[in-house]
PDB file of the backbone (N, CA, C, O) and the ligand in Angstrom, with CONECT records:
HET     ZN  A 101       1
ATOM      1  N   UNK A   1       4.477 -13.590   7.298  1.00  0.00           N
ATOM      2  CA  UNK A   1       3.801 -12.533   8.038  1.00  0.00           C
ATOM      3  C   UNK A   1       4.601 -12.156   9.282  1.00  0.00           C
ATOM      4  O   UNK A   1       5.203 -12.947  10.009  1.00  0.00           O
ATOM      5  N   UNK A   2       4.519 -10.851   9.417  1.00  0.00           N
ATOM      6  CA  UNK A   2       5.381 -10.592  10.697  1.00  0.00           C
ATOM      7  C   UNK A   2       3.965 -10.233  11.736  1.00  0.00           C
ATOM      8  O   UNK A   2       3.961  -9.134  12.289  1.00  0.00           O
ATOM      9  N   UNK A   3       2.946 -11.060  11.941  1.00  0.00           N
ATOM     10  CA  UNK A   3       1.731 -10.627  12.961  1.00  0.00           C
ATOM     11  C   UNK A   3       2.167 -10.151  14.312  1.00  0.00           C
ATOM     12  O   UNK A   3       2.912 -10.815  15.033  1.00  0.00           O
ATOM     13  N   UNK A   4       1.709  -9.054  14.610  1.00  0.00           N
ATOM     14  CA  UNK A   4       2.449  -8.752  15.811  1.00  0.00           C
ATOM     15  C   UNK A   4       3.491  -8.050  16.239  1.00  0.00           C
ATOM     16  O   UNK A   4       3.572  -7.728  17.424  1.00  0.00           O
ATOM     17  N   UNK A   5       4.436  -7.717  15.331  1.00  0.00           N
ATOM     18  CA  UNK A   5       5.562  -7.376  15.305  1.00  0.00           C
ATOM     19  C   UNK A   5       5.621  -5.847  15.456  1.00  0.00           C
ATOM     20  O   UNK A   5       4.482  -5.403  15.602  1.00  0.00           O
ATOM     21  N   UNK A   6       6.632  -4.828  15.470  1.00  0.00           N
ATOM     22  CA  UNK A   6       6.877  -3.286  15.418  1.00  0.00           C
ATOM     23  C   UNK A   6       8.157  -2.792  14.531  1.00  0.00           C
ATOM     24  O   UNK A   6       9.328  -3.167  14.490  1.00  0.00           O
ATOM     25  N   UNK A   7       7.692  -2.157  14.095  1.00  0.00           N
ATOM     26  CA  UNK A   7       8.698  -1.639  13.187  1.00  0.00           C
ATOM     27  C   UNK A   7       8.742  -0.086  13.565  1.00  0.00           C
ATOM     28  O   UNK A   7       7.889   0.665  14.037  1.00  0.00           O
ATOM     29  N   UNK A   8      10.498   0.163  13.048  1.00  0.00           N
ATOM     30  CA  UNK A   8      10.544   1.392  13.775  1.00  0.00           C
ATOM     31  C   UNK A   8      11.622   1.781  12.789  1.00  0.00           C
ATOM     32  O   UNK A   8      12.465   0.932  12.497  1.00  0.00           O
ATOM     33  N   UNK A   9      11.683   3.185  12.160  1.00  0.00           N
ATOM     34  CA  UNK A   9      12.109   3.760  11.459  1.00  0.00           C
ATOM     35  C   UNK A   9      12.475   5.209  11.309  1.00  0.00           C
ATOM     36  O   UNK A   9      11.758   6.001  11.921  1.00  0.00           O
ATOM     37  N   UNK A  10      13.286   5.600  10.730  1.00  0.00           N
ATOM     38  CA  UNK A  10      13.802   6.970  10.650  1.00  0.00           C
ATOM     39  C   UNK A  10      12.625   8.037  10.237  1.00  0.00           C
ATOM     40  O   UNK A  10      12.238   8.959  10.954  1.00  0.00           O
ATOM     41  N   UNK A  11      12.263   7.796   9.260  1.00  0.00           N
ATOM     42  CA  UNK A  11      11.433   8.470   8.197  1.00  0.00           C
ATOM     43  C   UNK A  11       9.683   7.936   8.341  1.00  0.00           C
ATOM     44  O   UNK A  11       9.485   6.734   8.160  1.00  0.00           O
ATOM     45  N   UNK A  12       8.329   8.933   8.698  1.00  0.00           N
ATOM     46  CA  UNK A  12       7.270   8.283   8.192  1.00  0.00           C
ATOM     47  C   UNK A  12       7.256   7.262   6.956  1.00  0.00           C
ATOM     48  O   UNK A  12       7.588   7.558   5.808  1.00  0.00           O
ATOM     49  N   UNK A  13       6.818   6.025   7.389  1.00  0.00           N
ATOM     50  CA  UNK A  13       6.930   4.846   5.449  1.00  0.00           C
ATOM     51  C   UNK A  13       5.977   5.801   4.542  1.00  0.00           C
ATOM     52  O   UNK A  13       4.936   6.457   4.572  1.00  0.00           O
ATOM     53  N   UNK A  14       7.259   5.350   3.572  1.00  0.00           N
ATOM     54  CA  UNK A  14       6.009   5.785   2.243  1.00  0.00           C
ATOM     55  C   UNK A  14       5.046   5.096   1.661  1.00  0.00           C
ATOM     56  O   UNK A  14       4.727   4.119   2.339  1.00  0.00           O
ATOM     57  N   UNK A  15       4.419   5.219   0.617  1.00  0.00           N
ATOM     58  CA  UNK A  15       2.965   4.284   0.518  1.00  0.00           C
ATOM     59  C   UNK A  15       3.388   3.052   0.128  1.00  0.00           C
ATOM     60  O   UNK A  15       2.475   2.234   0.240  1.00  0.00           O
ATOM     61  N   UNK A  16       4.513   2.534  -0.331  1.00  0.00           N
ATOM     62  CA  UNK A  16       5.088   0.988  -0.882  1.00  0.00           C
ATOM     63  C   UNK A  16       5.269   0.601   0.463  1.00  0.00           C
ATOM     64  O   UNK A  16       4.400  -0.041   1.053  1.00  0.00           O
ATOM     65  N   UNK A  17       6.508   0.998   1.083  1.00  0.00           N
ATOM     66  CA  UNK A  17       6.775   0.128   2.536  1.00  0.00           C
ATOM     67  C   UNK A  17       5.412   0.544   3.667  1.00  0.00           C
ATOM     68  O   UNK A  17       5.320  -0.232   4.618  1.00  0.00           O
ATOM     69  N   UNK A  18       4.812   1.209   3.640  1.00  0.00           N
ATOM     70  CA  UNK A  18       3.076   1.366   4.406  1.00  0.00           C
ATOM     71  C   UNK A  18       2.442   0.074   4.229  1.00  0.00           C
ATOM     72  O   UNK A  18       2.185  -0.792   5.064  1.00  0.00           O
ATOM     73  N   UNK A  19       2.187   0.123   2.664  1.00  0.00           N
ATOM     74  CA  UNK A  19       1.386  -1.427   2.296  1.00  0.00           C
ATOM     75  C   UNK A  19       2.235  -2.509   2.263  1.00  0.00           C
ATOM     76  O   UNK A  19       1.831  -3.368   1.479  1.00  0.00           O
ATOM     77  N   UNK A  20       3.190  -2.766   2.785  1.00  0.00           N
ATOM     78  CA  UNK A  20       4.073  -4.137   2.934  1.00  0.00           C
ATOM     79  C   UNK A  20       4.125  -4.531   4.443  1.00  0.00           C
ATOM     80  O   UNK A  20       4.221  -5.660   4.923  1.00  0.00           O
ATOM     81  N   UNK A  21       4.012  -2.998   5.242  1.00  0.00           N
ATOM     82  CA  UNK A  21       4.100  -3.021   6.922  1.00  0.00           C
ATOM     83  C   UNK A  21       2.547  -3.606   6.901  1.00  0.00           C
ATOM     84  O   UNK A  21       2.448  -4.594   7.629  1.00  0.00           O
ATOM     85  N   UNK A  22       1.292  -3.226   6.229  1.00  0.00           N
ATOM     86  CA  UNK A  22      -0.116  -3.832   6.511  1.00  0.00           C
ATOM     87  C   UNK A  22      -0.272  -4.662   6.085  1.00  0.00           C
ATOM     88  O   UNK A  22      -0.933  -5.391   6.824  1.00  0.00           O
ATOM     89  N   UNK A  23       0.066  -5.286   4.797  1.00  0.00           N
ATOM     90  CA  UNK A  23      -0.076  -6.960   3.924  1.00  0.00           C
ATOM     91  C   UNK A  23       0.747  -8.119   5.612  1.00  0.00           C
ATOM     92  O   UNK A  23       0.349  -9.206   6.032  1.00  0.00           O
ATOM     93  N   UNK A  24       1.969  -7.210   6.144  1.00  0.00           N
ATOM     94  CA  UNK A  24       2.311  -7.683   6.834  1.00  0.00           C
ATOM     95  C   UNK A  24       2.015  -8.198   8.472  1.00  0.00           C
ATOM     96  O   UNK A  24       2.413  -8.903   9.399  1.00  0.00           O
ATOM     97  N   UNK A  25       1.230  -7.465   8.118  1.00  0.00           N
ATOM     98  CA  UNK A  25       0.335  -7.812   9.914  1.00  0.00           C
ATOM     99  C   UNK A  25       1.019  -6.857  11.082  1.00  0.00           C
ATOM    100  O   UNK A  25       0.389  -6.855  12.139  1.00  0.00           O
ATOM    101  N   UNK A  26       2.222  -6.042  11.045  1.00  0.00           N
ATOM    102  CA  UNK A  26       2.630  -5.753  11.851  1.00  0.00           C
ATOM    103  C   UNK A  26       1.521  -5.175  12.983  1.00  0.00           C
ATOM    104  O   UNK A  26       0.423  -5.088  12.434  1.00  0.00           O
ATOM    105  N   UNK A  27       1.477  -4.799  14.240  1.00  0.00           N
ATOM    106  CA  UNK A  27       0.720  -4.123  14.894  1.00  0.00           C
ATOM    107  C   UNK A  27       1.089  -2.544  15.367  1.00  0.00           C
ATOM    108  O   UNK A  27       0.276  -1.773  15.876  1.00  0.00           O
ATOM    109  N   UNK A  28       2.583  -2.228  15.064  1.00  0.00           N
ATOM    110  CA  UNK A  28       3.230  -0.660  14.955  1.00  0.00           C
ATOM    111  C   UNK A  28       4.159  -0.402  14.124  1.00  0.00           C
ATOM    112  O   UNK A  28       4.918  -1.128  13.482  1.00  0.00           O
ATOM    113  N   UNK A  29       3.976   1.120  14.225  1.00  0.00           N
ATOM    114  CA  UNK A  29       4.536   1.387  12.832  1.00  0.00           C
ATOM    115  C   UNK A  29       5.038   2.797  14.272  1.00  0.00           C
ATOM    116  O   UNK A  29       4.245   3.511  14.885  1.00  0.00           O
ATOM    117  N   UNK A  30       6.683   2.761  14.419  1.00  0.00           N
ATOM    118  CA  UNK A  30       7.259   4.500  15.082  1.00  0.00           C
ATOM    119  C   UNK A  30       8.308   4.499  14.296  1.00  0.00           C
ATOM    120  O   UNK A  30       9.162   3.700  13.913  1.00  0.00           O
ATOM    121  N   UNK A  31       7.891   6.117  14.087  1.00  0.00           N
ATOM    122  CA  UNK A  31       8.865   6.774  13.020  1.00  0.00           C
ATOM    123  C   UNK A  31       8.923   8.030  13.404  1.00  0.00           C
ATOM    124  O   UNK A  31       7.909   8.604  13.803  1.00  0.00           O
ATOM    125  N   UNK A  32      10.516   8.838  13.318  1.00  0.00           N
ATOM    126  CA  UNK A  32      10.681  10.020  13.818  1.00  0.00           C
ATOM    127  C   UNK A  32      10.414  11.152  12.917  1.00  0.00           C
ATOM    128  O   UNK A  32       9.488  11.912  13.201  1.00  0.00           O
ATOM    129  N   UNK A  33      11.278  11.392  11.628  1.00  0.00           N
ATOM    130  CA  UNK A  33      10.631  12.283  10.770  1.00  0.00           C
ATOM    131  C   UNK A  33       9.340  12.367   9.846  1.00  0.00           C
ATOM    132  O   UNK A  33       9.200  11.456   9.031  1.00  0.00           O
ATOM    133  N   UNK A  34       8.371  13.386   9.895  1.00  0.00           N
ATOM    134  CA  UNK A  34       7.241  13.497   9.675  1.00  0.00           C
ATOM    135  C   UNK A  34       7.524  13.527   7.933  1.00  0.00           C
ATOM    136  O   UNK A  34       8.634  13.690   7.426  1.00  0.00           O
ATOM    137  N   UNK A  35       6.204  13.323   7.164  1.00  0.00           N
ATOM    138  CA  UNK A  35       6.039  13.422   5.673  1.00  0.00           C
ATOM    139  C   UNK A  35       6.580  14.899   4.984  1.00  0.00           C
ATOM    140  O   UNK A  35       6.821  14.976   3.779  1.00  0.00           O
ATOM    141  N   UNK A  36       6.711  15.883   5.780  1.00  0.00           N
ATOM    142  CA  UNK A  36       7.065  17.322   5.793  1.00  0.00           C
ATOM    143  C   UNK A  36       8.349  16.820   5.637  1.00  0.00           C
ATOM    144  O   UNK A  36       8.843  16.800   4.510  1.00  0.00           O
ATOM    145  N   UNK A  37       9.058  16.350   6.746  1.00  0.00           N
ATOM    146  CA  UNK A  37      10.772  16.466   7.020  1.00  0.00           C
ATOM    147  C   UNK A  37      10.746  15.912   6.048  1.00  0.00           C
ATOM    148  O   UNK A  37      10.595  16.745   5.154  1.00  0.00           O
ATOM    149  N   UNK A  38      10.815  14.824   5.613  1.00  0.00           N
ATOM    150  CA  UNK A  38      11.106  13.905   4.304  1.00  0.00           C
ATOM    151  C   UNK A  38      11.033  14.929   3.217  1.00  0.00           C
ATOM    152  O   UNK A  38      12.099  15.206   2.667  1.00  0.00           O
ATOM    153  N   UNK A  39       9.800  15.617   2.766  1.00  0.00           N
ATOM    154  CA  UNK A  39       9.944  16.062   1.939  1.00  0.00           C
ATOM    155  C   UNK A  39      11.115  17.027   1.630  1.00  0.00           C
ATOM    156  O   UNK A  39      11.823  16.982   0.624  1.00  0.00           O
ATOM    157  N   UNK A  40      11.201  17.845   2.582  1.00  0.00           N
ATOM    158  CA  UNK A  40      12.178  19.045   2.599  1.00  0.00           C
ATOM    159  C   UNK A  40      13.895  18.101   2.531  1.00  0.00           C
ATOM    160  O   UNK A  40      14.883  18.836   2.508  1.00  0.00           O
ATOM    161  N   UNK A  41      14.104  16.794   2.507  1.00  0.00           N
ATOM    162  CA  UNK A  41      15.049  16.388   1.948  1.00  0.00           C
ATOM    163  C   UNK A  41      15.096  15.738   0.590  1.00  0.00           C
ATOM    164  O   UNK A  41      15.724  14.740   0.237  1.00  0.00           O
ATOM    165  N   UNK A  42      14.587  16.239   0.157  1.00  0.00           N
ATOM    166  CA  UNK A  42      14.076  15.716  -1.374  1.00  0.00           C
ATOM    167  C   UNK A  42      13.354  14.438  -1.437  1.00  0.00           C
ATOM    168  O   UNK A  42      13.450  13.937  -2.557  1.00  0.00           O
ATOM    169  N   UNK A  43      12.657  13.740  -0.597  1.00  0.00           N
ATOM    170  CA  UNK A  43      11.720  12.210  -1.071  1.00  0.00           C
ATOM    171  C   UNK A  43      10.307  13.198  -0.987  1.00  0.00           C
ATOM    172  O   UNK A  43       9.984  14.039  -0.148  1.00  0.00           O
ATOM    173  N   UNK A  44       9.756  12.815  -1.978  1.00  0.00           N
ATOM    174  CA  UNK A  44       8.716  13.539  -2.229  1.00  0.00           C
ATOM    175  C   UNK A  44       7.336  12.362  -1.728  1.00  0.00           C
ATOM    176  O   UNK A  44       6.415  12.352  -2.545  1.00  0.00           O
ATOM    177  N   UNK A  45       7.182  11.580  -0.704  1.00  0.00           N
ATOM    178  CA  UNK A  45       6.080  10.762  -0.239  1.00  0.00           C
ATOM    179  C   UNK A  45       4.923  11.241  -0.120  1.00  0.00           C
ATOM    180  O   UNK A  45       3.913  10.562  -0.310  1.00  0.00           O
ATOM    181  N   UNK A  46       4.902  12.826   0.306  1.00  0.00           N
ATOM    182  CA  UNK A  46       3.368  13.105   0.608  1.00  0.00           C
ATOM    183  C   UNK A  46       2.479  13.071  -0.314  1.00  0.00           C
ATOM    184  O   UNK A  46       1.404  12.576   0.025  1.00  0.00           O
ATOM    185  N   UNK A  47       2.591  13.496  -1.542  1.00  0.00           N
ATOM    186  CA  UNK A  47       1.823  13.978  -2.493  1.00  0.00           C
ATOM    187  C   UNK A  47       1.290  12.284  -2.695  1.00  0.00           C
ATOM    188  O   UNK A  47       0.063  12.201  -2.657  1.00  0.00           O
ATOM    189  N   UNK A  48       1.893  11.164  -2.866  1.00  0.00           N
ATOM    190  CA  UNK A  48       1.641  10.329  -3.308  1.00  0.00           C
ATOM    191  C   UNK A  48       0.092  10.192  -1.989  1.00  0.00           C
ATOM    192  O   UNK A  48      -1.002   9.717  -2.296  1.00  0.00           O
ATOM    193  N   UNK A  49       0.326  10.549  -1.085  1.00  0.00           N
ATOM    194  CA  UNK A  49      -0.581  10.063   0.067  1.00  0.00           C
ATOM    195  C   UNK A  49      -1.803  10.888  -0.612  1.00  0.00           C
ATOM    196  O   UNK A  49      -2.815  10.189  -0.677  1.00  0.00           O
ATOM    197  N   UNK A  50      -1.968  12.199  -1.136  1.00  0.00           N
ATOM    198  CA  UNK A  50      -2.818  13.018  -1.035  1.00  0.00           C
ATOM    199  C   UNK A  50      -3.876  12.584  -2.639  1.00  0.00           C
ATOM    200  O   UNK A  50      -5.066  12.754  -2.906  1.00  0.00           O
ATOM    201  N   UNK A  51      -2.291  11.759  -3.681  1.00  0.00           N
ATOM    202  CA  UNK A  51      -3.210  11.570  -4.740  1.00  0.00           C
ATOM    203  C   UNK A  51      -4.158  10.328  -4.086  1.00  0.00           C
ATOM    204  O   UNK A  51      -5.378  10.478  -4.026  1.00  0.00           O
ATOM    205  N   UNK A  52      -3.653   9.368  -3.709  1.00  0.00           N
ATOM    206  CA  UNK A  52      -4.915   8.087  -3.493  1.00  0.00           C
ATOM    207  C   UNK A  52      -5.575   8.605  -3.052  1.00  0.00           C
ATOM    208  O   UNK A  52      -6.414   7.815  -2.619  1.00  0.00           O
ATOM    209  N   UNK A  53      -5.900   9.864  -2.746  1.00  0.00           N
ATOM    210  CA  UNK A  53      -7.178  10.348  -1.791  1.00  0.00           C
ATOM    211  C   UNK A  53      -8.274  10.931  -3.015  1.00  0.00           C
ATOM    212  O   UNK A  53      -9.341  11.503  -2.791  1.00  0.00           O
ATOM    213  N   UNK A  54      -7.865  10.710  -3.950  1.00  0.00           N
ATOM    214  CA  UNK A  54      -8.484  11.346  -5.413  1.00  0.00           C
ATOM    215  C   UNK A  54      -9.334   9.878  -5.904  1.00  0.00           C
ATOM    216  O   UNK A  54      -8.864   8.775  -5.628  1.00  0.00           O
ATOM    217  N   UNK A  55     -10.381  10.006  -6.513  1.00  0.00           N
ATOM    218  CA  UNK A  55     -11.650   9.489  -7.287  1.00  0.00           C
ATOM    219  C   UNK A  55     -10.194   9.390  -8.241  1.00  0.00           C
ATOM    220  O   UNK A  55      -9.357  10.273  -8.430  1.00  0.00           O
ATOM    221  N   UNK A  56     -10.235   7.676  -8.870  1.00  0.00           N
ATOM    222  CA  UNK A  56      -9.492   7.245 -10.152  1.00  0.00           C
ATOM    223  C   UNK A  56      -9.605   8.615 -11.464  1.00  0.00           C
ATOM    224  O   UNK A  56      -8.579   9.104 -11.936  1.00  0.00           O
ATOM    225  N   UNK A  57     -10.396   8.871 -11.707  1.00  0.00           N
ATOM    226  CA  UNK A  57     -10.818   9.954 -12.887  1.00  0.00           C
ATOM    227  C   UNK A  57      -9.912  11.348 -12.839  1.00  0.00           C
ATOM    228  O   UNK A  57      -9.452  12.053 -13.738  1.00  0.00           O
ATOM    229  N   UNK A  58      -9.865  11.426 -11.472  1.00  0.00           N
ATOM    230  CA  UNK A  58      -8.892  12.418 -10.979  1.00  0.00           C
ATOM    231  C   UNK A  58      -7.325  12.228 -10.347  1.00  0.00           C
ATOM    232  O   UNK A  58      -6.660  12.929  -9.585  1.00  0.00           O
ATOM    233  N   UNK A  59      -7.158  11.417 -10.778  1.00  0.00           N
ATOM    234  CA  UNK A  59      -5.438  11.074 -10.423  1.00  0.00           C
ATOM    235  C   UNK A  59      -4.501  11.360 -11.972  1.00  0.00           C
ATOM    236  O   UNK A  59      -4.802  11.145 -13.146  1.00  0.00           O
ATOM    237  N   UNK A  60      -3.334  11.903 -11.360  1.00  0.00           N
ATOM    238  CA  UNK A  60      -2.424  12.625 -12.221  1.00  0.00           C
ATOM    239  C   UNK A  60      -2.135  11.005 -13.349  1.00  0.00           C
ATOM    240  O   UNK A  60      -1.871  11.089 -14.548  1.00  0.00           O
ATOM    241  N   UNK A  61      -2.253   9.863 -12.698  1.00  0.00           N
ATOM    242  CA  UNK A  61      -1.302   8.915 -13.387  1.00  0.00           C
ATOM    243  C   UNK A  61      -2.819   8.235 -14.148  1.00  0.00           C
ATOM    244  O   UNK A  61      -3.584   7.937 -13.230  1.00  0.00           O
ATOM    245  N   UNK A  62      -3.439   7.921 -15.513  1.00  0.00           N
ATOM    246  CA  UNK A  62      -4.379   7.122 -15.931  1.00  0.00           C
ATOM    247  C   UNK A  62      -4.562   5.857 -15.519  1.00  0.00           C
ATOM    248  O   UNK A  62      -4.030   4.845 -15.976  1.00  0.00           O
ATOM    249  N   UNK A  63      -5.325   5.948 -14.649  1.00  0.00           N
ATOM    250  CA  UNK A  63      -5.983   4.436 -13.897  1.00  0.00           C
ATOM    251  C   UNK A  63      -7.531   3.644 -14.171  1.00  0.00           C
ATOM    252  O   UNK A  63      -8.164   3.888 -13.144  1.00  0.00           O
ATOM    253  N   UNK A  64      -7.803   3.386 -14.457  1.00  0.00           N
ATOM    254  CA  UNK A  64      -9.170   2.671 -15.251  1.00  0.00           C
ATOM    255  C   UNK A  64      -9.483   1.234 -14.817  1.00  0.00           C
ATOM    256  O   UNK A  64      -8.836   0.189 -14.740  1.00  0.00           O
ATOM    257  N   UNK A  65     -10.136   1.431 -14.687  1.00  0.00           N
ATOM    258  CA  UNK A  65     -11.063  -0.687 -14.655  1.00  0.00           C
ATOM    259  C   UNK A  65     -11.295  -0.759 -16.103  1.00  0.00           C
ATOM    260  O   UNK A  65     -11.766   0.065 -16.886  1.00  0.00           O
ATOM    261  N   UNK A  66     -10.685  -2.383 -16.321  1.00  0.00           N
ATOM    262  CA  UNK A  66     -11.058  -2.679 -17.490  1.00  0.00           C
ATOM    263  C   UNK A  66     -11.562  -4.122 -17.675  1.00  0.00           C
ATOM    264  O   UNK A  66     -11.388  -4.684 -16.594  1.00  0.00           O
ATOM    265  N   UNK A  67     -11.944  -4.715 -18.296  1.00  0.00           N
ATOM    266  CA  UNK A  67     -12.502  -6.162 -18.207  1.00  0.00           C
ATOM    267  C   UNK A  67     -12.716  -6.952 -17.248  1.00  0.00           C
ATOM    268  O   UNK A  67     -12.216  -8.077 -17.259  1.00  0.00           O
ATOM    269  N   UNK A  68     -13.682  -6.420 -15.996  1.00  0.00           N
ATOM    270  CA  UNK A  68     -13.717  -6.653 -14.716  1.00  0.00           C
ATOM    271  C   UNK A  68     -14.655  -8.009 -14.823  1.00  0.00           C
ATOM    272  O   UNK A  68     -14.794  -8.555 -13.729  1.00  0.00           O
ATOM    273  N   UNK A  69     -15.293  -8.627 -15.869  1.00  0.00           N
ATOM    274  CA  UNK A  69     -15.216 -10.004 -15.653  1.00  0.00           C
ATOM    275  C   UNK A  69     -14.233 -10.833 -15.667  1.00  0.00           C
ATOM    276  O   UNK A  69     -13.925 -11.648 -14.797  1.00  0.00           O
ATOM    277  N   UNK A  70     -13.547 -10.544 -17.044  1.00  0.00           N
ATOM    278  CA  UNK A  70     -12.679 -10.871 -16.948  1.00  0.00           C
ATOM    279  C   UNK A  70     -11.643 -11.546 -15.868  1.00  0.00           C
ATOM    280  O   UNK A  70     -11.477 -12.765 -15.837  1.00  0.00           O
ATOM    281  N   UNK A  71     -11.168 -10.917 -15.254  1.00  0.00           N
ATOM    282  CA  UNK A  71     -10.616 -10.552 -13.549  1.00  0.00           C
ATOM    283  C   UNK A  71     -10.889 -11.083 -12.794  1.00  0.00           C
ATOM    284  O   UNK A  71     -10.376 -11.262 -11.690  1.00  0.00           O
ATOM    285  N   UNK A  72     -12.201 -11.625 -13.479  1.00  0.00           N
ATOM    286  CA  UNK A  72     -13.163 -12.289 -11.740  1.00  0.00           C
ATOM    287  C   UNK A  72     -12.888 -14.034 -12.302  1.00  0.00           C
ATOM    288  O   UNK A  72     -13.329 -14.917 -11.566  1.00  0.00           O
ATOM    289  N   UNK A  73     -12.174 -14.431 -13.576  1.00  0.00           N
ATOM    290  CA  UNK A  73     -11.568 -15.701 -13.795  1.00  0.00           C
ATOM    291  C   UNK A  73     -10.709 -15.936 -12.878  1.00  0.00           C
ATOM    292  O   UNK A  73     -10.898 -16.843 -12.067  1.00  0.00           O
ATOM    293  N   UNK A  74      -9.446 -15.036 -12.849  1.00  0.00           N
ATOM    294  CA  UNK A  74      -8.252 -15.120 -11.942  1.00  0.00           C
ATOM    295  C   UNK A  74      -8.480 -15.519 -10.571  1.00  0.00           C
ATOM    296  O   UNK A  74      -7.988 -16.386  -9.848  1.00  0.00           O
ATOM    297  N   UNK A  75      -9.539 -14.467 -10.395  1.00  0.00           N
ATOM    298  CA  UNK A  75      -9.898 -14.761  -8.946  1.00  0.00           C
ATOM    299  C   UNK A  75     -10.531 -16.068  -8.728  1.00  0.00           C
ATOM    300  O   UNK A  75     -10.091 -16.908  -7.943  1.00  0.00           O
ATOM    301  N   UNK A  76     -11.393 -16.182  -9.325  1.00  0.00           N
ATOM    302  CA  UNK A  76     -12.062 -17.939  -8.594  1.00  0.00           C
ATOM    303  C   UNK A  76     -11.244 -18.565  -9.046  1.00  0.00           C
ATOM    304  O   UNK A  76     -11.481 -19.700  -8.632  1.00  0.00           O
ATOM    305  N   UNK A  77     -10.026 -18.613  -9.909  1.00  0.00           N
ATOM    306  CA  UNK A  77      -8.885 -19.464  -9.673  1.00  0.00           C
ATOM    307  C   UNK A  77      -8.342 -19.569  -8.583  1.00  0.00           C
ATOM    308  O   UNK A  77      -8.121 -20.638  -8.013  1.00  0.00           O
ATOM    309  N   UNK A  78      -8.021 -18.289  -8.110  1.00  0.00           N
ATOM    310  CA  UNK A  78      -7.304 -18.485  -6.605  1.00  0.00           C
ATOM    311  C   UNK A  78      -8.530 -18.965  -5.564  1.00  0.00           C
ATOM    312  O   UNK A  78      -8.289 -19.988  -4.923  1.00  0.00           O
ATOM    313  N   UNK A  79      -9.828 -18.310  -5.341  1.00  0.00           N
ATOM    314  CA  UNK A  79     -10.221 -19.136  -4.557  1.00  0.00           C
ATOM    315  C   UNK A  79     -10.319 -20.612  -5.095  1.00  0.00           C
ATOM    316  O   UNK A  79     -10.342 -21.293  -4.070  1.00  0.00           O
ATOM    317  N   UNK A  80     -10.373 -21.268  -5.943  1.00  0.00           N
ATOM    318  CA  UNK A  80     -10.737 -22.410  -5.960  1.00  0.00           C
ATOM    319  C   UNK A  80      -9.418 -23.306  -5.525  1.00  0.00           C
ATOM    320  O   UNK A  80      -9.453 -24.534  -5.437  1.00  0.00           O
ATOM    321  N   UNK A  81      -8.378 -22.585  -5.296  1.00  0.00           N
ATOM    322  CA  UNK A  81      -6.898 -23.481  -5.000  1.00  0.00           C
ATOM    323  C   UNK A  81      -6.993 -23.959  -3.783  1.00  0.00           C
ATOM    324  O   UNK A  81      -7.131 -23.324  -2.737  1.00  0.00           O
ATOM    325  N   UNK A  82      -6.906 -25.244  -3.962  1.00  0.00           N
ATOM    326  CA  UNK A  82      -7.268 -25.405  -2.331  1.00  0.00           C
ATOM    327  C   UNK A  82      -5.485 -25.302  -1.439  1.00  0.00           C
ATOM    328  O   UNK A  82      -5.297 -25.588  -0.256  1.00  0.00           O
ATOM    329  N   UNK A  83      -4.650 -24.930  -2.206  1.00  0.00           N
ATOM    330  CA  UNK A  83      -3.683 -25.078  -1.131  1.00  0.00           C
ATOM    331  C   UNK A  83      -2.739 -23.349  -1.188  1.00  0.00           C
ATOM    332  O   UNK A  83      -1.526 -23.141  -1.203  1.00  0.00           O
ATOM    333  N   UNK A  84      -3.771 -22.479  -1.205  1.00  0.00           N
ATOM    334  CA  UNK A  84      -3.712 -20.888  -1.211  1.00  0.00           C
ATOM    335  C   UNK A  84      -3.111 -20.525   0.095  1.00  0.00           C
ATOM    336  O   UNK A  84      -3.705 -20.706   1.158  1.00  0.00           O
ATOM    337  N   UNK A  85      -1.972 -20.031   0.004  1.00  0.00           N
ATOM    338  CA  UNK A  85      -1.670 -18.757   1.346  1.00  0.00           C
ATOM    339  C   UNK A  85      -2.725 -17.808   1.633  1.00  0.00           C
ATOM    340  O   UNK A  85      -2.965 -16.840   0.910  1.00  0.00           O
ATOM    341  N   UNK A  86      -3.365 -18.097   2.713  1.00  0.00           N
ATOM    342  CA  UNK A  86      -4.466 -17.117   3.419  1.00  0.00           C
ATOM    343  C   UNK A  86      -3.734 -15.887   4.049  1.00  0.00           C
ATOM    344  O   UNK A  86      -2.816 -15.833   4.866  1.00  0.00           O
ATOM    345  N   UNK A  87      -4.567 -14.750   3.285  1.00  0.00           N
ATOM    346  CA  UNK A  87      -4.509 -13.512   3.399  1.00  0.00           C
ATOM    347  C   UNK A  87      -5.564 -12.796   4.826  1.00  0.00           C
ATOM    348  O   UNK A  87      -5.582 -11.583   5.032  1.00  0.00           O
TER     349      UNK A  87
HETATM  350 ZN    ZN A 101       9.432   3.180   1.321  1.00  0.00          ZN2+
END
């Protein structure tokens, strides 16, 4: 974990390095070019921001829940580990 830490970058992060800067604890995120500038150099980040903003049913890429008991094995596996990296 980087708790605490600042990160500082050329470009707004896109949604992969976004969720690695928050899994990560950082406490800032400064960045000079906006999701616009980026785009207009060919990285296309925004749209990705605008689909998660879509109900699963409505996203370009097929996303579904499926055997959500299932799922919930995995999980009380991990909680039941008693020697788990706390999130
Ligand atoms: Zn990135």
């Amino acid at each position: 974990m980087l708790k605490g830490c600042e990160i500082y970058t050329s470009g707004a992060p896109c949604p992969m390095c976004l969720s690695a800067i928050y899994w990560s604890r950082f406490r800032a995120v400064y960045f000079s070019c906006d999701l616009e500038a980026t785009e207009s150099i060919g990285f296309c980040d925004a749209y990705q921001y605008e689909e998660f903003k879509k109900p699963l049913h409505e996203r370009m890429i097929k996303t579904k829940q499926i055997y959500p008991k299932l799922g919930l094995t995995s999980y009380k596996a991990w909680e039941d580990r008693p020697n788990r990296h706390p999130y």
